[in-house]
N, C-alpha and C positions, 0 to 999 in steps of 0.2 A: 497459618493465617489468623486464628484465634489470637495466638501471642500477640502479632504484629497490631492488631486491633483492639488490644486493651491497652498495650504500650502506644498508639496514636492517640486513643480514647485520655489515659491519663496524660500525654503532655498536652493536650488540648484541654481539660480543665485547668491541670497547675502553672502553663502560661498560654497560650494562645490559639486560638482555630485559624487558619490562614486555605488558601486554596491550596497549599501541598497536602494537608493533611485532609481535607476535602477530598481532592482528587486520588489519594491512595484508597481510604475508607471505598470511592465507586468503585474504581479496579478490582477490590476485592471482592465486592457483590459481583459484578459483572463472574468474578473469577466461579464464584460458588454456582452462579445463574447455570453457566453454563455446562460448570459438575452436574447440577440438577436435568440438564439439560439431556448430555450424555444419557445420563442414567436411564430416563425417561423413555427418550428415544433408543437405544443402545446403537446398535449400527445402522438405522436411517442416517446418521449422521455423518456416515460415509460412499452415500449413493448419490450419483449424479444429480438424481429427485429432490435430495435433499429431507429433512423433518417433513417439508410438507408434499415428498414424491410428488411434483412438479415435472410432468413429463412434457410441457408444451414449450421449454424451454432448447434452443437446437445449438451445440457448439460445434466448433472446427474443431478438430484433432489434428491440425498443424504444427507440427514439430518444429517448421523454420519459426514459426511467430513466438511459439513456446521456446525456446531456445536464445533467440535475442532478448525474449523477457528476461529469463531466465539470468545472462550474462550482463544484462544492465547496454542492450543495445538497441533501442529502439528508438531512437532519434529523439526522445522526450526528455530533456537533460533531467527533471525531476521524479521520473521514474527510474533513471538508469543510472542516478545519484543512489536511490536508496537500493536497489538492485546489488549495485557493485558493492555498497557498507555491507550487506550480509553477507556477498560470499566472499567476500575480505577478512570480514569481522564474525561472522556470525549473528549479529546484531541488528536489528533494524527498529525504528521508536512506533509505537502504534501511531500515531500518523499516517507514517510512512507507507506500514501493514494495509491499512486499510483504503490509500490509495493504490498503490500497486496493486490489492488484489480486485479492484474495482478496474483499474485499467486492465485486467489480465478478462476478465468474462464481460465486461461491459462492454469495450470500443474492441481490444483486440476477440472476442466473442472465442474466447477459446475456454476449454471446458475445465473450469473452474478447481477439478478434483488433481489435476495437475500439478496447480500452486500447494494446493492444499500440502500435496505429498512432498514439494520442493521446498516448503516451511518446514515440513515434519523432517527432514536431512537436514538441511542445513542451519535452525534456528539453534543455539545454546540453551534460549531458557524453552524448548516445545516444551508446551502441555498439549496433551492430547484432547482434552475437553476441549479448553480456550480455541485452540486451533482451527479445530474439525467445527466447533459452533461458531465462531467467526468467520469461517470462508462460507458457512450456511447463510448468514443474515446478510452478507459483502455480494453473496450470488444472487440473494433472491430466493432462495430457496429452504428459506430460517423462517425465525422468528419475529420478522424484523416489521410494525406494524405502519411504518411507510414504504408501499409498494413502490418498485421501479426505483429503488434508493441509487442517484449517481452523483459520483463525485467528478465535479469539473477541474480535473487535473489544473489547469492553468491559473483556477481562481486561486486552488489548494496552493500554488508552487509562489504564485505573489503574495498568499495572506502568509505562509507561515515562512517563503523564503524570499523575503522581499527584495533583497540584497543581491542576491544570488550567492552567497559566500558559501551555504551547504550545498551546494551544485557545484558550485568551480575548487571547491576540498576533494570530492569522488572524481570529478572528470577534469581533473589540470587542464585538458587537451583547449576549456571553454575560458581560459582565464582573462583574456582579452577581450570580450565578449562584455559589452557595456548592459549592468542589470536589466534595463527595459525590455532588453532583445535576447538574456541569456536563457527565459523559459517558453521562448517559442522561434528557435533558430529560423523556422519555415520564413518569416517575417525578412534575413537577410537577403539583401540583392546579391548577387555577383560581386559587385564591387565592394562591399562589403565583407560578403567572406575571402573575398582577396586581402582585404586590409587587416582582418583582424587573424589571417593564415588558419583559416578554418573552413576548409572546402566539402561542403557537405555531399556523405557518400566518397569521401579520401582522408580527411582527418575523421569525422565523425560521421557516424550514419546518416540518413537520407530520413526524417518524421515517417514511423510507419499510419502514425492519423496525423489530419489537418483540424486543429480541434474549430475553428473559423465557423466548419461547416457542422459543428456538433449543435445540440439546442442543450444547454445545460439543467 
């Protein structure tokens, strides 16, 4: 991490500062914060509680809901877009991370230390620190000094997928599926998932949320 940040440090005096070089420099604080973090706390950071043992918080221990999460099935194309890249790939962009794990304890209200451990399997690059302190601050249960932090999957899936193109890459199944209506299927009539051969609950799952009725 040092190396990486002197070698960003001197191409940013001898040609330019840009937001790549910006945004690596944070990632790396974030990276060290939460070393710091670990350390501090040691294994709070692997209890449902959380750093701040928050016991007023109550999850499901649902295996069906963990489970669709898990495989990239929950009727949300932009959660189950980034779902399927990791256990395809291994990989998933922090974005993606930090929707998914906000749809996993926030709407599907399943208990948080799940994902945790379904990151710790399946990521390529796990860090233990980064991981275990990010599903802390993603739960509620961190560091994190805006309370009740949620991410509005659908605002998430138009701002950064506007197009739908990283959606219909992970699920072929939506390719016909015209962008306005490709991150919220619920929205199809009948006749439309007729037209577009996407019959929800037989090509693709049935929305386990209706985000409509959420308050963002």
């Amino acid at each position: 991490a040092r190396y990486v940040y002197a070698k960003v440090k001197h191409y940013e005096q001898e040609i330019a500062r840009n937001q790549s070089t910006y945004w690596l420099v944070f990632e790396l604080l974030w990276r060290d914060y939460f070393r710091w973090v670990a350390r501090k706390f040691g294994r709070l950071i692997f209890s449902l509680g959380g750093i701040q043992q928050n016991t007023s918080l109550k999850y499901s221990r649902s295996q069906k809901l963990f489970e669709s999460w898990r495989l990239g099935n929950t009727g949300i194309p932009f959660i189950d877009a980034n779902m399927r890249e990791l256990l395809l790939t291994g990989f998933m962009s922090n974005r993606g991370r930090q929707n998914v794990a906000s749809f996993l304890c926030k709407d599907l209200q399943v208990d948080w230390t799940w994902g945790a451990m379904w990151f710790e399997s399946a990521l390529i690059d796990y860090d233990v620190c980064s991981n275990w302190g990010n599903w802390n601050y993603v739960a509620g249960v961190g560091n994190d000094p805006r309370e009740n932090r949620y991410f509005n999957i659908l605002t998430q899936a138009k701002r950064y997928d506007y197009e739908g193109a990283y959606v219909k890459h992970w699920l072929p199944e939506l390719e016909q599926i015209p962008a306005k209506k490709v991150h919220n299927l619920s929205e199809l009539s009948p006749q439309e998932q007729k037209k577009y051969a996407l019959i929800l609950g037989k090509d693709y799952p049935k929305p386990l949320v209706r985000f409509e009725k959420r308050v963002s």
